[in-house]
N, C-alpha and C positions, 0 to 999 in steps of 0.2 A: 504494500500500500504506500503512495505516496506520499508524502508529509502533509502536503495541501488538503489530503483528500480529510480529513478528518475536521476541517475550517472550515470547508464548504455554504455550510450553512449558516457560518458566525460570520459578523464584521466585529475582526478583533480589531483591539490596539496592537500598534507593531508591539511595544515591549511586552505584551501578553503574548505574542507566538515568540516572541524570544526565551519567557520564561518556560513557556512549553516547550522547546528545540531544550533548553539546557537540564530540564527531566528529563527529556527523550534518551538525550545525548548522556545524563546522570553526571552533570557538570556542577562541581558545588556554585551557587549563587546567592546572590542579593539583594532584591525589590526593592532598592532603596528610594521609592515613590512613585508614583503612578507614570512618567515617563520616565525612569532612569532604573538599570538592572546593570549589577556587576557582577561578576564572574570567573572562576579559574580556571584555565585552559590548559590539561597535560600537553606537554610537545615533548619532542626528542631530547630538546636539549636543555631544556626547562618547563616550569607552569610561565603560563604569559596572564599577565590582569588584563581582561576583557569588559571592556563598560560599552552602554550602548544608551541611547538617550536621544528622545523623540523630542523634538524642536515644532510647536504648533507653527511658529510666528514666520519658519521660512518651511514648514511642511519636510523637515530632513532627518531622518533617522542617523546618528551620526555615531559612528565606532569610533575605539579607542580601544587600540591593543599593546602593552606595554611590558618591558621587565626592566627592572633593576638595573642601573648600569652605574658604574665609576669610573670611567678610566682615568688615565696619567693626565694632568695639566700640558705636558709637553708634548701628546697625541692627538691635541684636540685637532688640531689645525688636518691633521693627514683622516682624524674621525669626518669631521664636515667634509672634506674629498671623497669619502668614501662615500658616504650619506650621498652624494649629485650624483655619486658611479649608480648605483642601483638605484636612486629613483629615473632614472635615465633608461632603467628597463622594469620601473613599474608602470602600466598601463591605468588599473584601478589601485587608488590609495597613495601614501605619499609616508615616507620613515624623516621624522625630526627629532633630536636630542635637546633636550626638556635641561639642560646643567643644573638648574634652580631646584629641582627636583630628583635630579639624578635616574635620569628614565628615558632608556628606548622608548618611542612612540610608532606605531603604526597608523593615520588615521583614515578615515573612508567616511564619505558622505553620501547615502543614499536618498536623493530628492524622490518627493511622493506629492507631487503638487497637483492639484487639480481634485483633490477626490481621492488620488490612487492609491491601492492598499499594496504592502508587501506580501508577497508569497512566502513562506515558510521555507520552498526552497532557496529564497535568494537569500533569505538572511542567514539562511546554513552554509552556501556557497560565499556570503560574507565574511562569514568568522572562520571558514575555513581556510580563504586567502591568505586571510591578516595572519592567520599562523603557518600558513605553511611559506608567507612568505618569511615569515620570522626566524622561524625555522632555515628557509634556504638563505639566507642572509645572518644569520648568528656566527659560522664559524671563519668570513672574512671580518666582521666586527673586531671579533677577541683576536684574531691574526694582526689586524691594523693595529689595536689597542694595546694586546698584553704582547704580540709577537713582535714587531717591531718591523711589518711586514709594511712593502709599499702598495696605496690601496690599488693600483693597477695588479698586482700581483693576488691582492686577497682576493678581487674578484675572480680570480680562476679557479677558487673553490666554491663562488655560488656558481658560475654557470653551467659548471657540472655538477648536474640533479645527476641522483642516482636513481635506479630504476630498480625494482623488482627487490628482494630480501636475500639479503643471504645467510 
């Protein structure tokens, strides 16, 4: 069955099919008000904090996928190189460094103007991005950061995705 198919007959709020996707998915979370739910997302190489938050006033459902980051004062300048490298091969969403906060960001805005509802699978194919892009992009971060890697060179381990298990 597909995700939608059980909505069918509801006109939910977006963050009510988010808190149902993150039951479905058994993702710890937190309704932290009637537009805004946050959330812990397993990934490979960490949990990422997942917030999501319905905006009436421009109609935008808007993520936020993040983890913990510190690195060196003397990396930063080669971190934001690296940050233009891979948003330069993101399509949807965008990675900015939060320093004030010390935090990876992921963010994505999905416009719903007009009336229009989310589907349950977009907002799964949402939060799936924002982590697998996290994921595909974590292990030149810590190469730039803690390895002292140049980011031309860190990118050579996001663009090889691996495929299949071993």
């Amino acid at each position: 069955m597909a995700l939608s198919e059980q909505f069918l007959e509801e006109d939910l709020h977006p963050i009510d099919i988010v808190e149902h996707l993150a039951e479905h998915h058994d993702w710890d979370f937190d309704r932290i008000g009637d537009d805004q739910i946050a959330m812990a997302v397993e990934g490979q190489w960490r949990t990422y904090s997942i917030t999501l938050a319905w905006s009436n006033y421009d109609e935008t459902l808007r993520m936020v996928c993040s983890f913990e980051m510190e690195p060196p004062a003397e990396r930063e300048n080669e971190l934001y190189e690296l940050l233009n490298k891979m948003n330069d091969q993101c399509w949807a969403g965008a990675f900015t460094y939060w320093a004030n906060q010390k935090l990876m960001v992921y963010r994505y805005g999905l416009v719903l103007t007009g009336g229009q509802t989310a589907s349950p699978e977009q907002i799964d194919t949402m939060i799936t991005a924002a982590v697998l892009s996290a994921e595909r992009y974590y292990p030149a971060i810590q190469l730039v950061t803690w390895g002292n890697r140049d980011p031309e060179d860190a990118m050579q381990v996001a663009i090889a995705e691996a495929y299949g298990r071993a």
